[in-house]
N, C-alpha and C positions, 0 to 999 in steps of 0.2 A: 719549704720545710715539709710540706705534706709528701709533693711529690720523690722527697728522700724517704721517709716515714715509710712508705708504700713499699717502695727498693726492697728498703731494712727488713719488709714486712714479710717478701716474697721470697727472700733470699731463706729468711728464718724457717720461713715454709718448705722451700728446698731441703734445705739441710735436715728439718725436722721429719722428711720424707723418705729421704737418703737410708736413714739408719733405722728406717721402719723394716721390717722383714716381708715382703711380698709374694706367697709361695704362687701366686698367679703367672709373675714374670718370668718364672723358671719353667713354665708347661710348653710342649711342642705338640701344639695340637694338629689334626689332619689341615686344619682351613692354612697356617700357616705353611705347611708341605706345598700346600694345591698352589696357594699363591706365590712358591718362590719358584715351583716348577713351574707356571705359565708365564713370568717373569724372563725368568733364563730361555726361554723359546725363543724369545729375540737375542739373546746371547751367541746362539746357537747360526742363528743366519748370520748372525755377526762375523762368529769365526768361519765360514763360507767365505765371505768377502773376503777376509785377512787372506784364506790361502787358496781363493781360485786363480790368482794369477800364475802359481806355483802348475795347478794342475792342467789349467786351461791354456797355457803358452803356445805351443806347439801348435793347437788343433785351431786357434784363432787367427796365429799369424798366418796359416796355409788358405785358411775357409776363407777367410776376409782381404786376407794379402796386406798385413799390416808390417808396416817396417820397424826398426827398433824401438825410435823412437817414438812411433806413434802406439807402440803396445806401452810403452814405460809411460807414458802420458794418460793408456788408457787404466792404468794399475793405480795411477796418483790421483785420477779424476775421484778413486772410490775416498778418499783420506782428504782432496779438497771439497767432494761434498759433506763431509763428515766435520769438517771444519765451521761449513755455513751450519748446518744441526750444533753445533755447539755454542756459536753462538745464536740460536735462539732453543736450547734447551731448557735454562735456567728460567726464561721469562714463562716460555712456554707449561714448565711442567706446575709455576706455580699459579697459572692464568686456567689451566683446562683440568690439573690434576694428575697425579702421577701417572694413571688408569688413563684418561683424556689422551695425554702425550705419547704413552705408548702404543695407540689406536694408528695415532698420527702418522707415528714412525710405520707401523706394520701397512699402512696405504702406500705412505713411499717407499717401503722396501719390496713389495710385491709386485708397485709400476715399474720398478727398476729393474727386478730381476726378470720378468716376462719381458722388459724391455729388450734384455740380455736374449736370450734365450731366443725370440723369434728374431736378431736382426739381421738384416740384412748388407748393410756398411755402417763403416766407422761411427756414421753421427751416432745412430741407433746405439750401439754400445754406449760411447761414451753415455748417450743422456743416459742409459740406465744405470749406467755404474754412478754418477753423479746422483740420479735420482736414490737409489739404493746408499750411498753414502751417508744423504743426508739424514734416512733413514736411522741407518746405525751411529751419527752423530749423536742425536736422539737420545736411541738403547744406550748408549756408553754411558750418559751422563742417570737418567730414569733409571734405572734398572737398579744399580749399585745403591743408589738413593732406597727406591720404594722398599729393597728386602733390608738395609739397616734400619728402618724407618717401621717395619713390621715384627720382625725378631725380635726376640728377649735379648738379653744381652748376653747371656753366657755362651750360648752358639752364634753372636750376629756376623762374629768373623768367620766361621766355617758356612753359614746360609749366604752371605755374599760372597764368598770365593766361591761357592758354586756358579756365580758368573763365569768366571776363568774355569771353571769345569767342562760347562756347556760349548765356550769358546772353542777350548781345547778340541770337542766332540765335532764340534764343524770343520775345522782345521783338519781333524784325521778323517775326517768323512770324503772331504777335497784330497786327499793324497792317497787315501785306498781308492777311492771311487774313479777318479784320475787313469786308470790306469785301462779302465774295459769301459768306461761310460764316456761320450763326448761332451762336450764342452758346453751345448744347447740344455741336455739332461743337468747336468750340474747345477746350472744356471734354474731350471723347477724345482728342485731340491731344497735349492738357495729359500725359495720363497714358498715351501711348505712349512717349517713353523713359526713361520709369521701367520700362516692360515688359522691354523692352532691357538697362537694369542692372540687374535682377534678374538675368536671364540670363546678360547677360557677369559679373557678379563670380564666378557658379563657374570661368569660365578665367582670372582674375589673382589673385600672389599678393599675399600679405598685406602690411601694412608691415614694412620689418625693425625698424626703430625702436621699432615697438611689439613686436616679437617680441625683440629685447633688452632690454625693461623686464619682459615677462613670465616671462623667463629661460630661454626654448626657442632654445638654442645652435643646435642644428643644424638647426631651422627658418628660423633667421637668415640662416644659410648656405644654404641650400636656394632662402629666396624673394632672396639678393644675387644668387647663380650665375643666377636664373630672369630679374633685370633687368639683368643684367652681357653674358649671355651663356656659355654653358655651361662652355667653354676660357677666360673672364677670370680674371684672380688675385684673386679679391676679401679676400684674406687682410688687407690694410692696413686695406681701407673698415671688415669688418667687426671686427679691433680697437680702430679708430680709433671705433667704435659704441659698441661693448662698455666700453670704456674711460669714454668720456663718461657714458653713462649711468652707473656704478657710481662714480664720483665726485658725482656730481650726488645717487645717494640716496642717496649717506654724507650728504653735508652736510644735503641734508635732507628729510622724509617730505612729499610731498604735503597741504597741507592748507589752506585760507584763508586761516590766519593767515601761511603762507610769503609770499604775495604784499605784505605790507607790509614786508617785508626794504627795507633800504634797498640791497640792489645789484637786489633786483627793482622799484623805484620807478619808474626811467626807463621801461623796458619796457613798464610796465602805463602810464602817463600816454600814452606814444606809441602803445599800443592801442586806448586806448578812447578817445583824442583825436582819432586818424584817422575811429573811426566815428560819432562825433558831427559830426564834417565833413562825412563820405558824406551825412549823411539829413539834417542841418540846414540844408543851401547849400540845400536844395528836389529833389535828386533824384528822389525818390519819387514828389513830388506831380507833377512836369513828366514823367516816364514815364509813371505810373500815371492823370494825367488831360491829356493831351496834348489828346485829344479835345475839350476842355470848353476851353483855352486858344484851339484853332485855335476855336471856334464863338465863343467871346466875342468872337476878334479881328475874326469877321468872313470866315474864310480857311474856303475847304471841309475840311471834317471827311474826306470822301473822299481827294483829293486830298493833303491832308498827311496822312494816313496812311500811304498809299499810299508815298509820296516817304521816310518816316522807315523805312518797314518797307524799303526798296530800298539804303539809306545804313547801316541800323543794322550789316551784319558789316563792309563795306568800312573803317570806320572804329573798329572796335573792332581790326581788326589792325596798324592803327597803331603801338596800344599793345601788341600782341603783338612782332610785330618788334624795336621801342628799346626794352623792358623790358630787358632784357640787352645792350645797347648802350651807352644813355644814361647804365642805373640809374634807380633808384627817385626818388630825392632830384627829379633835372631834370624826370622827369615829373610829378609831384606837386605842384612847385609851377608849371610850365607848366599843368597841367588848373584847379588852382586857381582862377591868375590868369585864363582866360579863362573860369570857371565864371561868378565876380564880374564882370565886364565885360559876358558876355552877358545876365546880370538886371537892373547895373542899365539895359542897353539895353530890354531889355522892360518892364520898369517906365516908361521915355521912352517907349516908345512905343504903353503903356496911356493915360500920362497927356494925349498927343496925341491920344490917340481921346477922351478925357474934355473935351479943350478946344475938341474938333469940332478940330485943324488935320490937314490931311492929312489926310484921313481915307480915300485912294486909296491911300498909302501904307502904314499900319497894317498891314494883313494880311498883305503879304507880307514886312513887317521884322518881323512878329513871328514868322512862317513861319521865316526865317533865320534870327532868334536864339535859337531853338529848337530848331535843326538844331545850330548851332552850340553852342549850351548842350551838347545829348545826344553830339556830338561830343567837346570838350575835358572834360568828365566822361567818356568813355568810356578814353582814352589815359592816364586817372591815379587820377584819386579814386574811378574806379567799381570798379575791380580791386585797384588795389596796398595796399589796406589789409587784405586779405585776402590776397594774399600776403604781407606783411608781420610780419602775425601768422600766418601759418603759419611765419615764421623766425624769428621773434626770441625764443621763450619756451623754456627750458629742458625738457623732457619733466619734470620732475619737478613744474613747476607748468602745463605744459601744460593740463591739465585743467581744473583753476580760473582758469586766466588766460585762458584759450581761451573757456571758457563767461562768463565774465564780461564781457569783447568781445563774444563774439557779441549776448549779452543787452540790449549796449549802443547795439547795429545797430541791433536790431529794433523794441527799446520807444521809443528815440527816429524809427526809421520808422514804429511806429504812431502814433505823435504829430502827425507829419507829413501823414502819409497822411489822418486822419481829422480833424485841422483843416485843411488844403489850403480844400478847399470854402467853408468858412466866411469864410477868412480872405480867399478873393478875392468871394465876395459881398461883403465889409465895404471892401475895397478891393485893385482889380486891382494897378496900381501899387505901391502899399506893398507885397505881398505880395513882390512880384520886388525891393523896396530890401532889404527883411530879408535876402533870401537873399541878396543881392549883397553885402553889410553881411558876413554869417556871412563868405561867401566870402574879404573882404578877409583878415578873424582871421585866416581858417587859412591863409594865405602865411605872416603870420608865424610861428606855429606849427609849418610843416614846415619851415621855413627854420633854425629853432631849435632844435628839439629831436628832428627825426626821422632816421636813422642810416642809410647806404648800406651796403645789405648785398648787393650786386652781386659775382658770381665768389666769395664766400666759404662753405665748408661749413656747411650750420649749428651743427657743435661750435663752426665759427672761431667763428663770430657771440654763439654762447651766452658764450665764452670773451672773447670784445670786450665784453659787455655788461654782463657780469655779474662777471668777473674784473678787470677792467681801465675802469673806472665814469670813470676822467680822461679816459679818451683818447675820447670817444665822439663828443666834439664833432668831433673831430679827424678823422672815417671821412670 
């Protein structure tokens, strides 16, 4: 009885918090700027790895003499390291801290990439691309966490699509740079801002979120007042913290078997269903071998690089802007629908180069549908699945449900990544129907079962999803 009493007690307290008006939570102070741009600095090596295979193909099979299949192995090494970082994200980031874990990552993503950059055969890459992987395992899963976990809510979806911003920045960095820089340079670039957050994580503070699970009260307070601003009242935010959390480890201890809870079911199905979407439509492969597309199609390798590295930030903020606009839901299934549309155009207009028609045409519609693929995947499916799951999972299975997402990214991106090749030797066309096929699925999918959590705190969201399991259709 007591320990219901308490529940009833904690919950009344939520609620009674909810509908308080807090002008703290609505401030964008400098310390939150500082902290979500040293954040995305690993984003940023992130999107490097995604698209140095695009840029670096050519100059590493010649230097190293590597054959197909051992560069397709050495592209998939970065997404199976990124795999092993996912699963130990979760434990990690709540064992050392969000700050801690991204230290981690920026040792391993710097051993990897100078691993890169000085080698001299095969092994040497792979470990670095491995080491670097694991790295960005890491960032993928920390990053998205720490800035919803920092942010007010009114911008939390625009400050973590800055992930996908930064990404984006590395990716066009690899495809202009590509073009007059060698492949070793690249590879230093990779592991300059990781140099960077190293350095700025000694000036931002910690999460409070994780500083209320750890039980350092007036740490909590310390790093709210440092993102509030010094004179804010942060008294609400951080009972309204305090509160959440302590009803969430009443109910229950962190452990595997929590995530089969039937009020955690939806949650975890709309985690790891977004990211089998992300890597299964073809993202990976149409980043990571953009090069190998434009050259089959017939379209200069220079030239569309050139043109995708100049397009990749302009239209990644797209999706920064209407994140907190639109919401989640509109963009999501908008990037979707045009994800499917632009494969199976490219799949037409493989299978027109295969019939010899138009064949003047070919190159530059495949050029387009390219742009536009990496386009309407930038505005939705490439970001907001990782915002997503940085909002929707209760901090008590955080950990386990986080690492089990991420793990779900990755091992179906090295999937991708490492049959890609194969599957357009065997056939260019098919390759682009499948992913257009996947594409269709997941309209339905987000249309179904994925939940708008736009302008709501995350206790709101933990309390909608988990508390309240009817109404979710209903957001």
């Amino acid at each position: 009885m007591m320990v219901v009493e308490e529940e009833r007690s904690m919950e009344e307290g939520l609620l009674k918090l909810k509908n308080q008006n807090d002008s703290s939570d609505c401030r964008i102070t400098a310390c939150v700027i500082l902290s979500t741009f040293v954040a995305v600095c690993g984003s940023f090596s992130f999107g490097v790895a995604v698209g140095y295979t695009s840029g670096a193909e050519i100059g590493i099979m010649q230097d190293i003499g590597l054959s197909i299949a051992e560069f397709s192995a050495f592209g998939s090494f970065s997404t199976l390291g990124a795999t092993v970082g996912a699963l130990l994200s979760g434990k990690m980031a709540i064992m050392l801290g969000r700050r801690g874990t991204m230290w981690v990552s920026n040792i391993l993503c710097i051993t990897g990439w100078l691993s890169i950059a000085f080698a001299k055969d095969v092994l040497w890459l792979d470990f670095g691309r491995i080491s670097s992987g694991i790295g960005i395992g890491l960032t993928s899963y920390v990053v998205p966490v720490y800035i919803a976990e920092i942010t007010p809510k009114h911008v939390r979806g625009t400050f973590t699509f800055s992930n996908q911003l930064l990404q984006n920045a590395g990716v066009a960095m690899v495809y202009f740079c590509g073009n007059f820089l060698n492949w070793r340079m690249m590879a230093l670039l990779g592991a300059l801002p990781c140099v960077i957050q190293a350095v700025g994580l000694f000036f931002v503070p910690e999460s409070p979120r994780w500083l209320a699970k750890v039980g350092t009260e007036k740490e909590l307070e310390n790093s709210l007042l440092r993102l509030r601003g010094r004179d804010a009242d942060i008294s609400h935010e951080a009972s309204e913290i305090q509160l959440m959390t302590r009803m969430i480890e009443s109910d229950s201890k962190s452990s595997f078997s929590d995530l089969f809870q039937r009020k955690y079911r939806h949650t975890i199905v709309v985690g790891i269903g977004l990211m089998l979407i992300q890597q299964f439509s073809g993202s990976a492969a149409v980043i990571s071998y953009a090069s190998t597309i434009f050259r089959k199609a017939g379209f200069s390798v220079a030239i569309g690089s050139t043109m995708l590295g100049l397009f990749m930030i302009p239209k990644a903020m797209i999706g920064l802007i209407l994140v907190d606009k639109w919401g989640r839901r509109p963009l999501l299934l908008t990037s979707a629908c045009g994800m499917s549309i632009t494969c199976m155009l490219l799949g037409l207009a493989f299978a027109l180069q295969k019939m010899q028609l138009l064949p003047e045409l070919t190159p530059v519609f495949t050029f387009i549908c390219v742009t536009l693929y990496i386009a309407t995947y930038a505005i939705g499916v490439g970001g907001l699945p990782w915002v997503i799951m940085s909002e929707i999972f209760p901090i008590n299975i955080k950990v386990t449900a986080g690492s089990l997402v991420t793990l779900a990214s990755w091992s179906s991106s090295s999937i991708v990544t490492y049959a890609f090749n194969f599957l357009f030797e065997w056939s260019t066309q098919g390759t682009f129907y499948i992913f257009g096929a996947i594409g269709g699925a997941a309209l339905l999918f987000i249309w179904l079962l994925v939940p708008e959590t736009k302008g709501l705190s995350l206790e709101e969201i933990q309390i909608s999803l988990t508390g309240q399991p009817d109404e979710i259709s209903h957001m």
